[in-house]
PyMOL Python script that loads the backbone (N, CA, C, O; Angstrom):
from pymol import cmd

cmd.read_pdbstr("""\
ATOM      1  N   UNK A   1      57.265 -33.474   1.938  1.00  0.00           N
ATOM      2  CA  UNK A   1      55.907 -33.245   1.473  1.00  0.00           C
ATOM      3  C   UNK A   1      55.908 -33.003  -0.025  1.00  0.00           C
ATOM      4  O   UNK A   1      56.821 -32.334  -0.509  1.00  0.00           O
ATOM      5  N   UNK A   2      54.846 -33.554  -0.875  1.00  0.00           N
ATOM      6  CA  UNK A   2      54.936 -33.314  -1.872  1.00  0.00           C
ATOM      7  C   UNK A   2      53.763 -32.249  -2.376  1.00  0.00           C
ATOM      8  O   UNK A   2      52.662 -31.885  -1.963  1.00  0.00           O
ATOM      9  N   UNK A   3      54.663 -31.948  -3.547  1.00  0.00           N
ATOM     10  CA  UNK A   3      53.951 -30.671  -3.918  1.00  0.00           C
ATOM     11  C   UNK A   3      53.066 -31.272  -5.816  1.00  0.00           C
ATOM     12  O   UNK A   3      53.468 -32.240  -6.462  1.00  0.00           O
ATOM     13  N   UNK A   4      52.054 -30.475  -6.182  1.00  0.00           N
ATOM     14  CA  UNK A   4      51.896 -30.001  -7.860  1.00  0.00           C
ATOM     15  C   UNK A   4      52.870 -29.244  -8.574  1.00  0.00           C
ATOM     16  O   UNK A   4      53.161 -28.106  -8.203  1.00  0.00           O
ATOM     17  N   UNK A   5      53.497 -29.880  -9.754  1.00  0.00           N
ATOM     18  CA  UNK A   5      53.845 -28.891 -10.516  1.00  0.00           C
ATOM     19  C   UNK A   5      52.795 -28.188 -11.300  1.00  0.00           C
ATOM     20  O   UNK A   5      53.331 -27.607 -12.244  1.00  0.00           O
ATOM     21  N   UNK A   6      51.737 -28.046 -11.280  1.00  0.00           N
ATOM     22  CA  UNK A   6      50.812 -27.809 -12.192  1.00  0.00           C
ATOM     23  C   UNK A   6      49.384 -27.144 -12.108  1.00  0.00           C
ATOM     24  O   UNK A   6      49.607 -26.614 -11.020  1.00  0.00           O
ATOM     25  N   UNK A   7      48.549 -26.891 -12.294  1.00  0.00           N
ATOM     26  CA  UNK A   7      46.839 -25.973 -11.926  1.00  0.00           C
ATOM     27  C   UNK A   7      46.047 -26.419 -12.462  1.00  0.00           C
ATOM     28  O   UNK A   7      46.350 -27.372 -13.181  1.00  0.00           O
ATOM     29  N   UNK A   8      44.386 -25.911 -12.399  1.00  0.00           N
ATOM     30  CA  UNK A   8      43.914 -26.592 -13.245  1.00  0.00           C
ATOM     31  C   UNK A   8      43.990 -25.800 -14.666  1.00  0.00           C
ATOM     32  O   UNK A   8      44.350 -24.625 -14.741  1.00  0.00           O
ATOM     33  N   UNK A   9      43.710 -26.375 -15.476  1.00  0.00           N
ATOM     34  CA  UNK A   9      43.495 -26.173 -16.832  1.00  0.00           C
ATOM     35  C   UNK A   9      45.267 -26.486 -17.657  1.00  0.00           C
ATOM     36  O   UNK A   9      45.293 -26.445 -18.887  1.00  0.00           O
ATOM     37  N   UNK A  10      46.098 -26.664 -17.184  1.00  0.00           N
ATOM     38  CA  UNK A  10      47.047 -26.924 -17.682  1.00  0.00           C
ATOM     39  C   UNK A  10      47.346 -28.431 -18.101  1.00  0.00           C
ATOM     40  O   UNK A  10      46.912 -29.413 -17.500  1.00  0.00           O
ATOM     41  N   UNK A  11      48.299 -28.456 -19.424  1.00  0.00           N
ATOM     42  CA  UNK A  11      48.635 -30.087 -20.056  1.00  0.00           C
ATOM     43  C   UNK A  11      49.327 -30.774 -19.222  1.00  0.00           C
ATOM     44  O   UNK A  11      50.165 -30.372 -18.415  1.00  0.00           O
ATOM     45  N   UNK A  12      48.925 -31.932 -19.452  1.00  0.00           N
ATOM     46  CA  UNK A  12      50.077 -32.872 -18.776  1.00  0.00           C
ATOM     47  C   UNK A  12      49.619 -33.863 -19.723  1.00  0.00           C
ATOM     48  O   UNK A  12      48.871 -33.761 -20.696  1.00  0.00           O
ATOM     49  N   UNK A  13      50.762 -35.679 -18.790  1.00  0.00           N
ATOM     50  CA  UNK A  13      51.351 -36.537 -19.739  1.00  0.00           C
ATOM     51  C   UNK A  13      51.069 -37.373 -18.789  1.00  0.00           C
ATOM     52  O   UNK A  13      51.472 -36.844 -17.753  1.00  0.00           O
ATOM     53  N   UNK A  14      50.497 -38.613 -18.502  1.00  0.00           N
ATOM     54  CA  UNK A  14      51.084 -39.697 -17.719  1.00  0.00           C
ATOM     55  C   UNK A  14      52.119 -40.533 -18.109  1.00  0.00           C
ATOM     56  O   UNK A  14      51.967 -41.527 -18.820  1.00  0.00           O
ATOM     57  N   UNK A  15      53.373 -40.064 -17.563  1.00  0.00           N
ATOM     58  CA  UNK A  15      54.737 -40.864 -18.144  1.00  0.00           C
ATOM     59  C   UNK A  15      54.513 -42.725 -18.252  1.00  0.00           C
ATOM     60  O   UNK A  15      55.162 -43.349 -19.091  1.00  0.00           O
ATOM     61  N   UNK A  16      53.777 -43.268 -17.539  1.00  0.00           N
ATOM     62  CA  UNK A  16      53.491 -44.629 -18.162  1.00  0.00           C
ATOM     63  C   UNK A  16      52.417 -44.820 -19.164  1.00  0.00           C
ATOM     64  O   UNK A  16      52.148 -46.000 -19.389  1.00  0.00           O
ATOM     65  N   UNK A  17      51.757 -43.948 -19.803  1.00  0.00           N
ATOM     66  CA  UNK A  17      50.453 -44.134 -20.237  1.00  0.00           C
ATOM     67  C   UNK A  17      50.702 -43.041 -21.787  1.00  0.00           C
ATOM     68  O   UNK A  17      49.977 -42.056 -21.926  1.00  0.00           O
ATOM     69  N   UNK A  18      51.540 -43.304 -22.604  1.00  0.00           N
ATOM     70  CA  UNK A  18      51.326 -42.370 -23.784  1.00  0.00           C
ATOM     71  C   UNK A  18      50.747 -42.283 -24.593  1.00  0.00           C
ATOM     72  O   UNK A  18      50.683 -41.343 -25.385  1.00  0.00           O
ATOM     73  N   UNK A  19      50.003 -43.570 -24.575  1.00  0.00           N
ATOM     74  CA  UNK A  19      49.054 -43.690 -25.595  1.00  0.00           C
ATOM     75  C   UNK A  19      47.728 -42.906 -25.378  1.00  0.00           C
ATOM     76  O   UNK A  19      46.975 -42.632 -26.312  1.00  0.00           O
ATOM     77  N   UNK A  20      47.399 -42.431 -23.578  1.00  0.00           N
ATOM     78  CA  UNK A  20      46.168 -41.558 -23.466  1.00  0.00           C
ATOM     79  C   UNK A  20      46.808 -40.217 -24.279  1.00  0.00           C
ATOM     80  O   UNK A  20      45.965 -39.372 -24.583  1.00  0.00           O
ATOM     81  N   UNK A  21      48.068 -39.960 -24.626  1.00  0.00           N
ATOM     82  CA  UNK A  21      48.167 -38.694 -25.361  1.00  0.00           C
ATOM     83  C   UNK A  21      47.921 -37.491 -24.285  1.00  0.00           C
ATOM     84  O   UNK A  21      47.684 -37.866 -23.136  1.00  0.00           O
ATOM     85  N   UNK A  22      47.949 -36.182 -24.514  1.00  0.00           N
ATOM     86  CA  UNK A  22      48.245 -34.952 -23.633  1.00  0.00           C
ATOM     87  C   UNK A  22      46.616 -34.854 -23.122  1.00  0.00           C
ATOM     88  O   UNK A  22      45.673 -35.227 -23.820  1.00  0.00           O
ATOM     89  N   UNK A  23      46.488 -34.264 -21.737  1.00  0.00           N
ATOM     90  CA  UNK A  23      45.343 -34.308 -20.906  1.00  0.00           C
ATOM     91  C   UNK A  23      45.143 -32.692 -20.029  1.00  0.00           C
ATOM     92  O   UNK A  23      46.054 -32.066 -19.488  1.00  0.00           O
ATOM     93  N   UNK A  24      44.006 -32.383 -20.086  1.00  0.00           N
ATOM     94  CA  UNK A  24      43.674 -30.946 -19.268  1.00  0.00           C
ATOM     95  C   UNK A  24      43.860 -31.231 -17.775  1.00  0.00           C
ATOM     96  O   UNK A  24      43.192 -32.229 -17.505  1.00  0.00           O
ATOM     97  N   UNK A  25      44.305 -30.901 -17.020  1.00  0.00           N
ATOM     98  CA  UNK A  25      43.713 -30.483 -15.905  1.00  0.00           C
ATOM     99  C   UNK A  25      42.272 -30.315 -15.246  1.00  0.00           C
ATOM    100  O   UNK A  25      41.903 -29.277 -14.696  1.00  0.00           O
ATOM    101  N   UNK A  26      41.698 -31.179 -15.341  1.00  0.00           N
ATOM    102  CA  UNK A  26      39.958 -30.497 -14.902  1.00  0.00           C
ATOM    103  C   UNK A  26      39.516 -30.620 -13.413  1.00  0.00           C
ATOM    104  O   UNK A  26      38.307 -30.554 -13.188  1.00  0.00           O
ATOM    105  N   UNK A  27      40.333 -30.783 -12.435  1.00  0.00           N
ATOM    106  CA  UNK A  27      40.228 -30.821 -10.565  1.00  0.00           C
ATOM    107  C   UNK A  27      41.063 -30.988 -10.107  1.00  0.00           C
ATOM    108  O   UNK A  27      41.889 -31.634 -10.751  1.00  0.00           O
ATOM    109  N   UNK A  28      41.428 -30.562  -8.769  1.00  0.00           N
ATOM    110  CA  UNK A  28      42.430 -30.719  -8.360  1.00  0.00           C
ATOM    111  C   UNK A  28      41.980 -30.542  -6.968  1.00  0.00           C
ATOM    112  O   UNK A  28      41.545 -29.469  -6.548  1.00  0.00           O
ATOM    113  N   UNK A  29      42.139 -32.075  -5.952  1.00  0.00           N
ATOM    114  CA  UNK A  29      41.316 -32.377  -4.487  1.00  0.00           C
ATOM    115  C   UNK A  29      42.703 -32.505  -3.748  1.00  0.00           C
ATOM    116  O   UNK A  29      42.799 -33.687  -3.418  1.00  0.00           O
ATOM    117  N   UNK A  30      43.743 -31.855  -3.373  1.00  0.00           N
ATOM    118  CA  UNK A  30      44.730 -32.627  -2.707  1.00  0.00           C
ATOM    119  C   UNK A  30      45.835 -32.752  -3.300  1.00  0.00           C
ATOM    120  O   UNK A  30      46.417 -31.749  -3.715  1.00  0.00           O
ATOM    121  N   UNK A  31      46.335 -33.966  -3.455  1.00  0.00           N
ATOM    122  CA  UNK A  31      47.152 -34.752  -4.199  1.00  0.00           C
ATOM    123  C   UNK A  31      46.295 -35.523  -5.397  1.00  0.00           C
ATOM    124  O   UNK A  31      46.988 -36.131  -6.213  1.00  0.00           O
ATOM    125  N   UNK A  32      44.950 -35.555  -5.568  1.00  0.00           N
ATOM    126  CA  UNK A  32      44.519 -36.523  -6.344  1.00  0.00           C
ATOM    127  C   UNK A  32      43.557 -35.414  -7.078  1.00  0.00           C
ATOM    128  O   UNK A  32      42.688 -34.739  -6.527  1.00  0.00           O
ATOM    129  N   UNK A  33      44.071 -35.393  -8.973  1.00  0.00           N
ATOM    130  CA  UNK A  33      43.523 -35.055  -9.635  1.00  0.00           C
ATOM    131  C   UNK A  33      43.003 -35.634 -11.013  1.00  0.00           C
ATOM    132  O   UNK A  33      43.561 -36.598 -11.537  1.00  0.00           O
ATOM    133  N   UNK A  34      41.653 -34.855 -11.707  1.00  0.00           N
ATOM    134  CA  UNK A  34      40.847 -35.561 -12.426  1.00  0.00           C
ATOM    135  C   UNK A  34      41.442 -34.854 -13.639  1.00  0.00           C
ATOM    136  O   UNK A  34      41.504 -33.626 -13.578  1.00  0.00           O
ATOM    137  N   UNK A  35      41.847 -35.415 -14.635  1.00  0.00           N
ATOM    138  CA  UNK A  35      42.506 -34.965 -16.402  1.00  0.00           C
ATOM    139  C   UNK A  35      41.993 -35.554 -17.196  1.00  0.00           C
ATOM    140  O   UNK A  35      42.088 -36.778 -17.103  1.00  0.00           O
ATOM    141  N   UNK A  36      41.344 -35.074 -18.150  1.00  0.00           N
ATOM    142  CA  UNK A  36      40.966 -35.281 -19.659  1.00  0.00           C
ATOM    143  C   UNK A  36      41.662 -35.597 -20.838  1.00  0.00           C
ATOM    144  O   UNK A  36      41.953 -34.862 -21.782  1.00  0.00           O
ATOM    145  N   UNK A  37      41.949 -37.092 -20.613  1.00  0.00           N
ATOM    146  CA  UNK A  37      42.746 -36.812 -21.744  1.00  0.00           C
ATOM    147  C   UNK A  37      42.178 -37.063 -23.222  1.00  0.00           C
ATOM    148  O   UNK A  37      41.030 -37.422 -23.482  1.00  0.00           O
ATOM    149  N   UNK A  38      43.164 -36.816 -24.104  1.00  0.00           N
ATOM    150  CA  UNK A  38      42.530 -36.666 -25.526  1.00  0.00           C
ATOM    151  C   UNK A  38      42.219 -37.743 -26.221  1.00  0.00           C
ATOM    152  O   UNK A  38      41.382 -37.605 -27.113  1.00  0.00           O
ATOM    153  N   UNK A  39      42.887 -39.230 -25.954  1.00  0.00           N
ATOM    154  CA  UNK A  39      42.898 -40.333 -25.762  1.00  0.00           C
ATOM    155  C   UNK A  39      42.332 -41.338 -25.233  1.00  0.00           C
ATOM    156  O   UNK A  39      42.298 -42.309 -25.990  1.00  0.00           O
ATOM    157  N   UNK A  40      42.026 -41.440 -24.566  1.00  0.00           N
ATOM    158  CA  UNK A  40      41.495 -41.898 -22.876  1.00  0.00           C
ATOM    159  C   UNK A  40      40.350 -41.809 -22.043  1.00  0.00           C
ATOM    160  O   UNK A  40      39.829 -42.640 -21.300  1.00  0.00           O
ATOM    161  N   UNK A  41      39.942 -40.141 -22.431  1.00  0.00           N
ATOM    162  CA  UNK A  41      38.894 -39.405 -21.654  1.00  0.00           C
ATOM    163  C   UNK A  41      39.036 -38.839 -20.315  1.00  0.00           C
ATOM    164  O   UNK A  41      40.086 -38.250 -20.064  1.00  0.00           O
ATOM    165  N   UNK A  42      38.089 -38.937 -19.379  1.00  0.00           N
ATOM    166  CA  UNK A  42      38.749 -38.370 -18.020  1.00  0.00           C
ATOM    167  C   UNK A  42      39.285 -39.190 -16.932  1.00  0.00           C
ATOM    168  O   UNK A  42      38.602 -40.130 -16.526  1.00  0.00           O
ATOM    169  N   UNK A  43      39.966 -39.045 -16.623  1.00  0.00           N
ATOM    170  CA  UNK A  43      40.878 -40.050 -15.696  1.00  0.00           C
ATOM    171  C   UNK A  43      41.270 -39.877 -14.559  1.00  0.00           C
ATOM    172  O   UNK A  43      42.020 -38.929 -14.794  1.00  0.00           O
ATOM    173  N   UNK A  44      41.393 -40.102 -13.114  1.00  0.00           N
ATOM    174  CA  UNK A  44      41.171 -40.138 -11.663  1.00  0.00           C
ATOM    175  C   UNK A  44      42.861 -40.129 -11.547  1.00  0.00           C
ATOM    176  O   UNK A  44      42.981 -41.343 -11.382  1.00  0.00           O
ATOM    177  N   UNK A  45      43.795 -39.789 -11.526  1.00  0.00           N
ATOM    178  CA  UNK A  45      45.231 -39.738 -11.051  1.00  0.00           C
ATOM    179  C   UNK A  45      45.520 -39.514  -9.937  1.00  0.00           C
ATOM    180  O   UNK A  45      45.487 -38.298  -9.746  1.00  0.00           O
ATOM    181  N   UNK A  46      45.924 -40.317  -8.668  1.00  0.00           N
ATOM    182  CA  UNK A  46      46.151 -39.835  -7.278  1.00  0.00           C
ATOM    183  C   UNK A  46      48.048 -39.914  -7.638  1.00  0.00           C
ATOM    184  O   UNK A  46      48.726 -40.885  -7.973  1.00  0.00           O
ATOM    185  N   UNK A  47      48.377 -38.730  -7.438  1.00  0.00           N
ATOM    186  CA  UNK A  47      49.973 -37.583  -7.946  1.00  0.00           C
ATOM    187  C   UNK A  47      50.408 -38.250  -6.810  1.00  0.00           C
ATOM    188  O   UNK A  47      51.615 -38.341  -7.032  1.00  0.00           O
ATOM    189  N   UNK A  48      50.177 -38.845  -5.595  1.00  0.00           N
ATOM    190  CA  UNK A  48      51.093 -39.221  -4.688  1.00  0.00           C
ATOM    191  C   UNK A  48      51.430 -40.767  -5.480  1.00  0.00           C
ATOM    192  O   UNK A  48      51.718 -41.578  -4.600  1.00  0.00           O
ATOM    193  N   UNK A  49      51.460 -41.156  -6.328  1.00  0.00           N
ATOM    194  CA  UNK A  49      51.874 -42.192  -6.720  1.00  0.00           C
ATOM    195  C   UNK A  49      52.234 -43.029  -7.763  1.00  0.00           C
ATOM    196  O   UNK A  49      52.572 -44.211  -7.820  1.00  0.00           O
ATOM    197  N   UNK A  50      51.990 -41.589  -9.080  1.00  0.00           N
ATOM    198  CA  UNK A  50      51.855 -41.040 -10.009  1.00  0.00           C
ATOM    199  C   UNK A  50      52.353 -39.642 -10.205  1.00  0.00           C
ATOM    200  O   UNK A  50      51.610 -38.818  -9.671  1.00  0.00           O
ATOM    201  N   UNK A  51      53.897 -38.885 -11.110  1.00  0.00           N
ATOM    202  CA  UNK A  51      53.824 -37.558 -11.340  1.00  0.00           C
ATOM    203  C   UNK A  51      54.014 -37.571 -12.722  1.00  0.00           C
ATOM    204  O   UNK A  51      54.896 -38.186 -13.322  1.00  0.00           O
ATOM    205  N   UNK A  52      52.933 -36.691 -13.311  1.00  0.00           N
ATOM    206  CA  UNK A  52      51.950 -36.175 -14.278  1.00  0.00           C
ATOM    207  C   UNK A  52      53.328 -35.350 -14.641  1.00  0.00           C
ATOM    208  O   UNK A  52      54.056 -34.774 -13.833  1.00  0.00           O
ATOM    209  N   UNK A  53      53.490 -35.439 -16.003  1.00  0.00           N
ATOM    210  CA  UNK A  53      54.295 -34.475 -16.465  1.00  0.00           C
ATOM    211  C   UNK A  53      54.146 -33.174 -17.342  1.00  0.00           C
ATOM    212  O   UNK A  53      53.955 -33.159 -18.558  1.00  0.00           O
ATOM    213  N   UNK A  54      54.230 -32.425 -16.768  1.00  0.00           N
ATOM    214  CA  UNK A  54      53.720 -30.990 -17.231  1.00  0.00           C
ATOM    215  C   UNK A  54      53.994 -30.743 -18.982  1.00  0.00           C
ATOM    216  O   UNK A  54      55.192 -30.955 -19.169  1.00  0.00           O
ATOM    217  N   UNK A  55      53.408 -30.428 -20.108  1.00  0.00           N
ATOM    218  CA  UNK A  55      54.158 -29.971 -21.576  1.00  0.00           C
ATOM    219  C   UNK A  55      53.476 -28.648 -21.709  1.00  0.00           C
ATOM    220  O   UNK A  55      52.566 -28.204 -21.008  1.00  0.00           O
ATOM    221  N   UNK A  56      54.055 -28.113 -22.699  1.00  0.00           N
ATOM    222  CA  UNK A  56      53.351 -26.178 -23.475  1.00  0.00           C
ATOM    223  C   UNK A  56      52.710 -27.154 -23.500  1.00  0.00           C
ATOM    224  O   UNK A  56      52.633 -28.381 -23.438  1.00  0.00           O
ATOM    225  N   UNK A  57      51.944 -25.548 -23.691  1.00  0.00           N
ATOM    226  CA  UNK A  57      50.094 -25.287 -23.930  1.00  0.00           C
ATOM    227  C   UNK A  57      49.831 -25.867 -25.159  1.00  0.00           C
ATOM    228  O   UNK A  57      50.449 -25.570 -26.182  1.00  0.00           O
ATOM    229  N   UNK A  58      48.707 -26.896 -25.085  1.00  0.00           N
ATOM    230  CA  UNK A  58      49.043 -27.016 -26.458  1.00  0.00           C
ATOM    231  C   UNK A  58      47.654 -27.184 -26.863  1.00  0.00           C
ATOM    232  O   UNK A  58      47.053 -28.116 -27.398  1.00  0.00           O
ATOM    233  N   UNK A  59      47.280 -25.934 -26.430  1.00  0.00           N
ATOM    234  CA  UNK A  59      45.814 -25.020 -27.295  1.00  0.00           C
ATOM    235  C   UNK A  59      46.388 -24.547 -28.945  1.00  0.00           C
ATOM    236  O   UNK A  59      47.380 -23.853 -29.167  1.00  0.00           O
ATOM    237  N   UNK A  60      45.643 -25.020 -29.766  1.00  0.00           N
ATOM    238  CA  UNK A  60      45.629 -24.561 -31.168  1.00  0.00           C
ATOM    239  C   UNK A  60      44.742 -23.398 -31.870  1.00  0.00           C
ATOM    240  O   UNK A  60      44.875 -23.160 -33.070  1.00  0.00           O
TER     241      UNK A  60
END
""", "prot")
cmd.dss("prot")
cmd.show_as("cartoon", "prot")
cmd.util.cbc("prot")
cmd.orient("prot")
């Protein structure tokens, strides 16, 4: 079974996608969560097929 490394409001990365740049956490339904990224905007990630890689906080 798979698990989150992660909650909401915390950064992450989509390891194929670096150009969306670092993304919030903003839902979390399951396995399938919604992130903001800074790049990109908000984005639909289902984690069972896709893992989001956690970085520091990187509130300024």
């Amino acid at each position: 079974m798979q698990f989150l490394d992660f909650s909401l409001g915390d950064f992450v990365k989509h390891p194929d996608k670096p150009e969306w740049g670092i993304g919030q956490v903003q839902s979390i339904t399951g396995m399938r969560v919604i992130v903001n990224f800074e790049d990109a905007g908000k984005m639909f990630i289902n984690c069972e097929l896709v893992e989001l890689l956690t970085v520091a906080d990187e509130t300024d």
